[in-house]
C-alpha positions as CSV (number, residue, x, y, z in Angstrom):
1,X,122.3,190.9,194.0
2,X,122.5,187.8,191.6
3,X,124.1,187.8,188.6
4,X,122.2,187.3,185.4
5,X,123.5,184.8,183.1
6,X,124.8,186.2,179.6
7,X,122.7,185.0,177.1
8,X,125.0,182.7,174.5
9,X,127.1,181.7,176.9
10,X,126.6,177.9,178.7
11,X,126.6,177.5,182.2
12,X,129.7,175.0,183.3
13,X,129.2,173.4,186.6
14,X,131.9,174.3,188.7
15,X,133.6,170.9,189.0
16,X,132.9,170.0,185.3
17,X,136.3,170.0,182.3
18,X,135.3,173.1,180.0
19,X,134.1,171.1,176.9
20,X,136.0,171.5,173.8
21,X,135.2,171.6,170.7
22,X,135.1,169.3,168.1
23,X,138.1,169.1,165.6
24,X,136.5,169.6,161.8
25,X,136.2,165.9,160.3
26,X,138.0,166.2,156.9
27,X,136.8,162.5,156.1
28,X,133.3,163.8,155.7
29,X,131.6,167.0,154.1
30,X,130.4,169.5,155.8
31,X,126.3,170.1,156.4
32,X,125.6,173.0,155.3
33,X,121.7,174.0,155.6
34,X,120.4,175.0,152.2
35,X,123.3,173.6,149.7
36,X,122.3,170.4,148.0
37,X,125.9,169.4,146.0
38,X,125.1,168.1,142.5
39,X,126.7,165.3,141.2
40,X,129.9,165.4,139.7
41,X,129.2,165.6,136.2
42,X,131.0,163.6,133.4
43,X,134.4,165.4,132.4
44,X,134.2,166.3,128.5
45,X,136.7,166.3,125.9
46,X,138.6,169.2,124.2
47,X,136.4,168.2,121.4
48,X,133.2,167.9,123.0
49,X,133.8,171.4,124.6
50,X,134.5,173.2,121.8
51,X,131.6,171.7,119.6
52,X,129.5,172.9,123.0
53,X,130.6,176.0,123.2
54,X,130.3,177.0,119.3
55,X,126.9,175.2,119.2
56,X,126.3,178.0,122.3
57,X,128.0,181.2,120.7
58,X,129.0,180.3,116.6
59,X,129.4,184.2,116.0
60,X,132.9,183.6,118.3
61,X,134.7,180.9,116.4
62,X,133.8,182.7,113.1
63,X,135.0,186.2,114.4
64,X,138.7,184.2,115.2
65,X,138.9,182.7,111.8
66,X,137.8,185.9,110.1
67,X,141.1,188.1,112.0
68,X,143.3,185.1,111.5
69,X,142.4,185.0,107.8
70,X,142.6,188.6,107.6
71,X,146.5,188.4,109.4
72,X,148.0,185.5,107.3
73,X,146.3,187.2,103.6
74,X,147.6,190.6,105.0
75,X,150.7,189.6,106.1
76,X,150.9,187.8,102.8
77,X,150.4,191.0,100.5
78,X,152.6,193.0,102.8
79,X,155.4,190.4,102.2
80,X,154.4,190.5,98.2
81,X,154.7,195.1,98.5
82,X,151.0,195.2,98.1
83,X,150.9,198.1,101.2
84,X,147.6,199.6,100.0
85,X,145.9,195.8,100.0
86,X,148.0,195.1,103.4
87,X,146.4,198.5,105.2
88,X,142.9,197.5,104.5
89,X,143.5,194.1,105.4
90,X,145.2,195.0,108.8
91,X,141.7,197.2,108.9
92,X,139.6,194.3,108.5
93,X,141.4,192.3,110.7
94,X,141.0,194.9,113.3
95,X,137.1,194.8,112.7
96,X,137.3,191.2,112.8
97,X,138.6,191.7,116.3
98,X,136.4,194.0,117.6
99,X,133.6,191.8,116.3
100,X,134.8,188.5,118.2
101,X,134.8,190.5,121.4
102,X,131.4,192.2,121.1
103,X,130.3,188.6,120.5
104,X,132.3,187.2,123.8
105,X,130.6,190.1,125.8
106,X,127.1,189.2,124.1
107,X,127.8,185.0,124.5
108,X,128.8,186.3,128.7
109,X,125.5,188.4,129.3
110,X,123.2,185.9,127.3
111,X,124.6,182.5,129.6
112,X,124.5,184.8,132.6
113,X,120.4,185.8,131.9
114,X,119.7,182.5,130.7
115,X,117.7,180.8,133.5
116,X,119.7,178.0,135.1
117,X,117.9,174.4,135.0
């Protein structure tokens, strides 16, 4: 009875070197069906990024200066004995907070349904 040959495997001739193969070639990318690299775009500046990014989500920049004002003038009045000023500035700088990380989470969800051009 004759064998059947496996499918996926090749046939070698019996006198024939078993071919090896080929070593990846790092000088070049790799072809990959479906993936079309984009260009390399142009590397921006602290500056340029952070005007971006506020011109993106301005609710996040103004949620960080409202807890650090909040700190430094309750830190200020708790360094003057003003305690009942100093709680509800601690509270509002606890609010501030809380409002700077709803606005990440909303900034996160809004880039990640925005459709991509």
């Amino acid at each position: 009875m004759a064998a059947a040959a496996t499918p996926g495997v090749a046939e070698q001739t019996p006198g024939a070197a078993p071919q090896r193969a080929v070593p990846f070639d790092l000088s070049q990318a790799p072809n990959i069906e479906g993936f079309n690299p984009l260009p390399k775009v142009k590397d921006e500046t602290f500056k340029e990024k952070f005007a971006r990014k506020t011109k993106e989500n301005p609710f996040v920049p103004i949620g960080c200066l409202g807890t650090a004002g909040a700190l430094i003038y309750g830190l200020r009045a708790f360094h003057q004995g003003k305690t009942r000023q100093s709680q509800l500035l601690m509270r509002g700088r606890i609010f501030a907070q809380g409002f700077t990380v709803v606005a990440i989470i909303v900034g996160v969800f809004a880039t990640a349904l925005k459709p991509k051009q």
